[in-house]
C-alpha positions in Angstrom: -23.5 84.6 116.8 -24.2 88.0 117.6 -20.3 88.6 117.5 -20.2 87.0 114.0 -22.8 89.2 112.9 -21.2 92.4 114.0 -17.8 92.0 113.3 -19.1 91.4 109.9 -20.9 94.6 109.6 -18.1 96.4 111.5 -15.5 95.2 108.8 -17.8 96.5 106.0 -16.4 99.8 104.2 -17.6 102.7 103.1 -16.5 104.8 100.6 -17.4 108.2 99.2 -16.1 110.3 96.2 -16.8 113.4 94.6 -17.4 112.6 90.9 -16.1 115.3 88.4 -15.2 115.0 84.9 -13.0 117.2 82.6 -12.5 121.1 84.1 -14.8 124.0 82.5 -13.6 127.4 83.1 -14.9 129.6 85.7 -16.5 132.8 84.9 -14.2 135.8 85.3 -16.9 137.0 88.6 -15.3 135.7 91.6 -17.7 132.5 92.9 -14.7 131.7 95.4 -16.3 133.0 98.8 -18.8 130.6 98.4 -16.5 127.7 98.9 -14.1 129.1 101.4 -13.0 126.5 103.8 -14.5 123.6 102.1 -12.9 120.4 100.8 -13.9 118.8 97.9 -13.8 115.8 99.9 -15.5 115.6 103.1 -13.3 114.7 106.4 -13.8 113.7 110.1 -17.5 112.6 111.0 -19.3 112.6 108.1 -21.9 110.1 109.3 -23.5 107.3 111.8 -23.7 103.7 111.6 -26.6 101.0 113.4 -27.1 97.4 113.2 -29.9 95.6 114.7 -29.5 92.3 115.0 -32.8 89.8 115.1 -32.3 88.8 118.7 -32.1 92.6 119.5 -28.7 93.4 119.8 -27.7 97.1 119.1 -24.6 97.8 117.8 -24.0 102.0 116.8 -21.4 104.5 115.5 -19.8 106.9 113.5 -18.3 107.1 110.1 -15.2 109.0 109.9 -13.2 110.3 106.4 -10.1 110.9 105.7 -8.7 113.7 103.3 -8.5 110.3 100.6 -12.2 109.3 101.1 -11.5 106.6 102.8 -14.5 105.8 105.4 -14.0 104.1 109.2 -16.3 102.3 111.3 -15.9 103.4 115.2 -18.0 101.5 117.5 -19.5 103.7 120.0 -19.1 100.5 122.3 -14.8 101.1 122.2 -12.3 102.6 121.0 -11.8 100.1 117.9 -11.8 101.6 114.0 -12.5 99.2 111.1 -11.5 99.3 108.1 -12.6 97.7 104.7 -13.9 97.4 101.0 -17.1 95.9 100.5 -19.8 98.4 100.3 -18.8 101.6 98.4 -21.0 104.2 97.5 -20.4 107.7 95.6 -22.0 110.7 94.4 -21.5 112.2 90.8 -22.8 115.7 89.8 -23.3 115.9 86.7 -22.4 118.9 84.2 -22.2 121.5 86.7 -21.4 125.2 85.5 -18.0 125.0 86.5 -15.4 123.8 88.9 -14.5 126.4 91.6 -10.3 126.2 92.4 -10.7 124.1 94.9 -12.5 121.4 92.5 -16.2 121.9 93.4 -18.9 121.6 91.2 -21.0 124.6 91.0 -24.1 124.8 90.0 -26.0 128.6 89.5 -29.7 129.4 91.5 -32.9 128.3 89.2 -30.7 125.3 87.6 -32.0 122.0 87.5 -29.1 119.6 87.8 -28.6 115.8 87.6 -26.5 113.3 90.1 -26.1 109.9 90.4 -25.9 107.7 93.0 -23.2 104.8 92.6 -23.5 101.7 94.7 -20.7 98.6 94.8 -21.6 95.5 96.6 -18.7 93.4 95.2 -15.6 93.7 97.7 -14.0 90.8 97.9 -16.3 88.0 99.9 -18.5 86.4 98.5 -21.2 88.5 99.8 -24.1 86.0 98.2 -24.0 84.4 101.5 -25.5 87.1 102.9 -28.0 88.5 100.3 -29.9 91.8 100.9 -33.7 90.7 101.4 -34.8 94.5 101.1 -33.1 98.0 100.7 -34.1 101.6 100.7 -32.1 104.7 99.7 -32.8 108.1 100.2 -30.6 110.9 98.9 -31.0 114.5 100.8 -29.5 117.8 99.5 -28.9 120.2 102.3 -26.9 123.0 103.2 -23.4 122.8 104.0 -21.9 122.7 107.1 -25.4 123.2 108.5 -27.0 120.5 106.9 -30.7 122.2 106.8 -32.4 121.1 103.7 -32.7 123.3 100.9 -36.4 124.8 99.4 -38.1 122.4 97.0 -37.7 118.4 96.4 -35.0 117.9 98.4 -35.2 114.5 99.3 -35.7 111.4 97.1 -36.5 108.2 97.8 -36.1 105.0 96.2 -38.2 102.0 97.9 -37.7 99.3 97.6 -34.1 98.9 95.6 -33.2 95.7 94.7 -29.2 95.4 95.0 -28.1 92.1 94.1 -24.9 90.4 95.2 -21.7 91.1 93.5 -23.0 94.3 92.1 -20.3 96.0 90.8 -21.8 99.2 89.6 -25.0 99.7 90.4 -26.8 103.8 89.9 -29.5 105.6 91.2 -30.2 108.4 89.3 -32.1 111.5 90.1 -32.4 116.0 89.4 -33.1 118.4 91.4 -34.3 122.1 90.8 -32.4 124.7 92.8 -35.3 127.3 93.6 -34.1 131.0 92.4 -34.7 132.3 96.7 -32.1 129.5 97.8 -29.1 131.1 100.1 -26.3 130.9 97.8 -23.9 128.9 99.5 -23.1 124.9 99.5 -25.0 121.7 98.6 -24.1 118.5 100.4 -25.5 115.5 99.6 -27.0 113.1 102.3 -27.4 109.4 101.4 -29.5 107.2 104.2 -29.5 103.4 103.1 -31.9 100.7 105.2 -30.5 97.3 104.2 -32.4 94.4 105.5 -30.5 91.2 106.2 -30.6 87.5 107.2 -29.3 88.3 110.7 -31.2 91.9 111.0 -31.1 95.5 109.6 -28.2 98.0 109.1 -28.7 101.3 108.2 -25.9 104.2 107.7 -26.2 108.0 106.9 -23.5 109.6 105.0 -22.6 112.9 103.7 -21.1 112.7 100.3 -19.5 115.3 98.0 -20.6 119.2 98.5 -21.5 121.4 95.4 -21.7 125.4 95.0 -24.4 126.9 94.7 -24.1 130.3 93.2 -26.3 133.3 92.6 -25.4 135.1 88.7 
């Protein structure tokens, strides 16, 4: 059983995407060495993966982008990457400043600014057979590459969320304030999701897109 359970969890994907929307222009003072050397879409290890199944069982690993978005399981046990769509979940910023070149949303010091959360649970099995009992998001923003959390309300919690099966679009929404003695620099946004099943608990933590933060 315990084989059943995991290979189901370890052909679960993951998505993330940047969400941006139409292209303000920049001001004419150059915000660019703020971004330098970041992608608007996160690659390599951009999170970790555990299942623990009722009897005890531990299964863990990483989560690993490529330059698409696209997310892979690797088992910490092998060598083996999976590969699939059920579970995708993005991040949308929400009318930032601008975009810098390179397609980041920036955002200036003492703004307050709104993302979303976007979760899909409908990729195609008929998930209802294995219905979440209880879930629990958080969303983080920290610094990026260093991922210490930046001054004020930083992290959010929604407990519990009910996600039902064959959700196609389902959003968390939530602001937060940018406190004037931040570092200018980047935002990355960490999402940390318990999900509570009938064969035990998977939890994942994921960095999602990355926003400027930029001092006028």
């Amino acid at each position: 059983m315990f084989r059943t359970v995991v290979g189901l969890f370890l052909v679960m994907g993951l998505l993330f995407a940047l969400g941006c929307s139409g292209s303000p222009t920049a001001p004419a003072t150059d915000a660019e060495k703020y971004f330098a050397g970041v992608s608007p879409v996160l690659t390599g290890v951009v999170g970790d993966f555990k299942f623990t199944g009722n009897d005890g069982s531990l299964e863990t690993g990483k989560l690993v982008a490529d330059g698409q978005g696209n997310v892979q399981m690797v088992s910490d046990r092998a060598s083996s990457v999976y590969n699939g769509w059920w579970f995708k979940i993005s991040v949308e910023y929400v009318a930032p400043r601008f975009y810098s070149s390179a397609g980041l949303p920036v955002y200036y010091l003492g703004d307050t600014f709104t993302y979303k959360l976007h979760i899909d649970y409908k990729r195609g099995l008929p998930l209802n057979w294995y219905p979440i009992l209880y879930a629990e998001v958080a969303a983080e923003q920290r610094y990026w590459p260093s991922l210490a959390p930046l001054p004020g309300n930083w992290r959010e919690v929604w407990d519990p969320v009910n996600i039902p099966p064959h959700a196609q679009d389902f959003v968390l929404e939530d602001t937060y304030y940018i406190a004037p003695g931040a570092v200018a620099g980047n935002d990355c946004t960490v999402a940390k999701i318990d999900l509570q099943l009938l064969c035990g608990w998977f939890e994942f933590c994921l960095a999602h897109g990355v926003a400027g933060l930029w001092e006028p």
